[in-house]
C-alpha positions in Angstrom: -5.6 8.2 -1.7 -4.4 11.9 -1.7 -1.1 13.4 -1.0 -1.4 13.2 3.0 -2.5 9.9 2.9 0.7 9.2 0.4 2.7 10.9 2.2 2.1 8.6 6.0 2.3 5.2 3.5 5.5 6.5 2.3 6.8 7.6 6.2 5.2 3.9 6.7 7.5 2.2 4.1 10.3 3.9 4.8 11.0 2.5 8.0 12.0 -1.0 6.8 14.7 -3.0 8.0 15.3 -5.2 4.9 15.0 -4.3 1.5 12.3 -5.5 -0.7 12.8 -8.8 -3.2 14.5 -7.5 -6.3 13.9 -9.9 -9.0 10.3 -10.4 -10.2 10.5 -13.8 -9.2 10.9 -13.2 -5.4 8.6 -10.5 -5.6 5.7 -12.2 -7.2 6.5 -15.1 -5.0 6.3 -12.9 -2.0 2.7 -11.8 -3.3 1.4 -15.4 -3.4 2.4 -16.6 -0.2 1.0 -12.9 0.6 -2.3 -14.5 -0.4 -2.2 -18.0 1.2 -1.0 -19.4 -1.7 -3.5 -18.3 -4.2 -1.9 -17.8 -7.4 -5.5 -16.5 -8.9 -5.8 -13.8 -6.5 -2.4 -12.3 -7.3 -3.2 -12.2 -11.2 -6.5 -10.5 -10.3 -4.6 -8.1 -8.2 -2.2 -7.3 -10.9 -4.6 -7.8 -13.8 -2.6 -10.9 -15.5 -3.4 -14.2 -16.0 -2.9 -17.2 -13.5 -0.6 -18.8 -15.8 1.9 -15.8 -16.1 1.4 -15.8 -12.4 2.7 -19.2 -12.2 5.3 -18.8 -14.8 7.2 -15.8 -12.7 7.2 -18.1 -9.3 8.8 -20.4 -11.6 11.1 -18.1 -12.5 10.4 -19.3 -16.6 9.6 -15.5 -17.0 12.7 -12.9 -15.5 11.2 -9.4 -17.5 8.1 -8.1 -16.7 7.4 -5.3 -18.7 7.6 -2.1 -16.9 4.1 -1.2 -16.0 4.0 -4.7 -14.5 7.5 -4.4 -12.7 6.0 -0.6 -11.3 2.8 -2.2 -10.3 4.6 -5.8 -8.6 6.9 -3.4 -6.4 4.4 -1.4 -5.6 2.4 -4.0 -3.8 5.1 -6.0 -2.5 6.1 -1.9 -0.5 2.4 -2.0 0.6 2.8 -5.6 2.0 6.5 -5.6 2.8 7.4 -6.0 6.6 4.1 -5.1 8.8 5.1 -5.7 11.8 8.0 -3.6 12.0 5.9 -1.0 10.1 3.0 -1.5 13.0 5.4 -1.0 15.5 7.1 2.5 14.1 3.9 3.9 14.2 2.4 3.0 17.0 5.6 4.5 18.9 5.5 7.7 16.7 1.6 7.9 17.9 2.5 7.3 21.8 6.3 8.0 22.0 8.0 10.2 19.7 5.5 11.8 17.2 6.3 12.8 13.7 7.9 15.6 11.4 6.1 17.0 8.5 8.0 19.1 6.2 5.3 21.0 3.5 4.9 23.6 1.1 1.5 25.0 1.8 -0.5 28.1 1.2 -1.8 28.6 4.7 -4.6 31.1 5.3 -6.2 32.3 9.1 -9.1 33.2 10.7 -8.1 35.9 13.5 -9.5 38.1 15.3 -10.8 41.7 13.4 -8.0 44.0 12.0 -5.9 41.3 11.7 -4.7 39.9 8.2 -5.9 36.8 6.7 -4.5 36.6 3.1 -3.1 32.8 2.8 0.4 32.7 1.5 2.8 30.1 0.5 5.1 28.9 3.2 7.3 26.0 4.2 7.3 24.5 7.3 9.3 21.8 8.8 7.6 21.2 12.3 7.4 18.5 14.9 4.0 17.4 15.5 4.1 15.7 18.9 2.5 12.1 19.7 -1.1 13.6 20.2 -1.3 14.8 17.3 0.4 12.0 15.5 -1.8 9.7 17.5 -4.8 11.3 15.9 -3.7 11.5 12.9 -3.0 8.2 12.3 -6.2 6.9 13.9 -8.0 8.8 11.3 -5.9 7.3 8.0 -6.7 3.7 10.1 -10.4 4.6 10.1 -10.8 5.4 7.0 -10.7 8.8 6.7 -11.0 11.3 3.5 -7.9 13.4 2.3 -9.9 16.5 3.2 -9.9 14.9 7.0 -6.4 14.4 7.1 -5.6 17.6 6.0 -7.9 18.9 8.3 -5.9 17.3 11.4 -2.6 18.4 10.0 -3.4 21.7 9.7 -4.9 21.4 13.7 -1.3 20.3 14.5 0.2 22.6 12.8 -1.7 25.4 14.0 -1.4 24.5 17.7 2.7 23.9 17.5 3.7 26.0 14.8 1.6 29.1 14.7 0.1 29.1 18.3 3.2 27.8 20.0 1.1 24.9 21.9 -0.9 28.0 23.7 1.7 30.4 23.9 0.2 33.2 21.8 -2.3 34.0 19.0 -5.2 32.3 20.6 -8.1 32.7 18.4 -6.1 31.5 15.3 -8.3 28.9 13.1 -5.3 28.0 10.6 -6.2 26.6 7.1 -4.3 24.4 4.9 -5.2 24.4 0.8 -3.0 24.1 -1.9 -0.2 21.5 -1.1 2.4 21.9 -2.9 4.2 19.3 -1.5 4.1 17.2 1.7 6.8 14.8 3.2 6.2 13.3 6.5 8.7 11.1 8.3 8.5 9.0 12.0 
């Protein structure tokens, strides 16, 4: 995915009540019983073999090497608690929203005589549950980076540079060259 899409899986993650299975034993078996039991789809899933598979729920292997150990604990964050992860986001979409904190280079369409050069900012800004709500709908559908961007920077403009209708009214706001995005529930 791209670094908006990232950014909500990591907001996602991040709101765990329990930390993840440490050893690679607990983790792997985490991942089969992940997959009903199927001890083939996990070794597809991490591109080993059924029997080292069944070896580390045995706990006869305890060192995965590291791109395996990256790639186990990534998947066990993906799968790790999705209830509670359900739950935070559906009340930051209806209840409380979200903050985004970015570096951006934000340009604007405005009216005539007005200047449009994009320049680097950083913004910390609430987006409230509307926008969140959308947002969110959107990385559930399926939508592209460019689409998520897209619905950022509508939030952004309407809170942060409009002032939810307060002033600058013909403001279109665009949102290109991310230098970083962090996005927290």
């Amino acid at each position: 995915m791209g670094i908006v899409g990232d950014s909500l899986d990591q907001a996602a993650q991040a709101v765990a009540t329990r930390p993840i299975p440490r050893s690679a034993g607990a983790q792997m078996r985490y991942l089969v019983k992940q997959h009903k039991g199927s001890t083939k789809a996990v070794a597809g899933l991490l591109g080993v073999s059924q029997r080292t598979v069944e070896r580390y729920v045995k706990d006869q292997i305890k060192q995965p090497k590291p791109a395996l150990a990256d790639k186990m604990e990534t998947e066990v964050r993906r799968r790790w608690q999705p209830l509670v992860r359900k739950r935070a986001r559906d009340r930051a979409a209806q209840q409380t929203g979200l903050v985004i904190e970015t570096r951006a280079r934000f340009g604007f369409t405005a009216a005539p005589g007005t200047t449009d050069d994009g320049r680097m900012r950083r913004i910390t800004q609430h987006l409230p549950p509307e926008f969140t709500g959308r947002l969110l709908a959107a990385q559930d559908a399926g939508a592209t980076e460019t689409e998520l961007q897209a619905l950022a920077a509508e939030g952004l403009q309407e809170v942060y540079f409009k002032d939810g209708g307060q002033r600058a009214q013909g403001l279109l706001v665009e949102f290109t060259d991310i230098d970083y995005i962090d996005i927290a529930y």
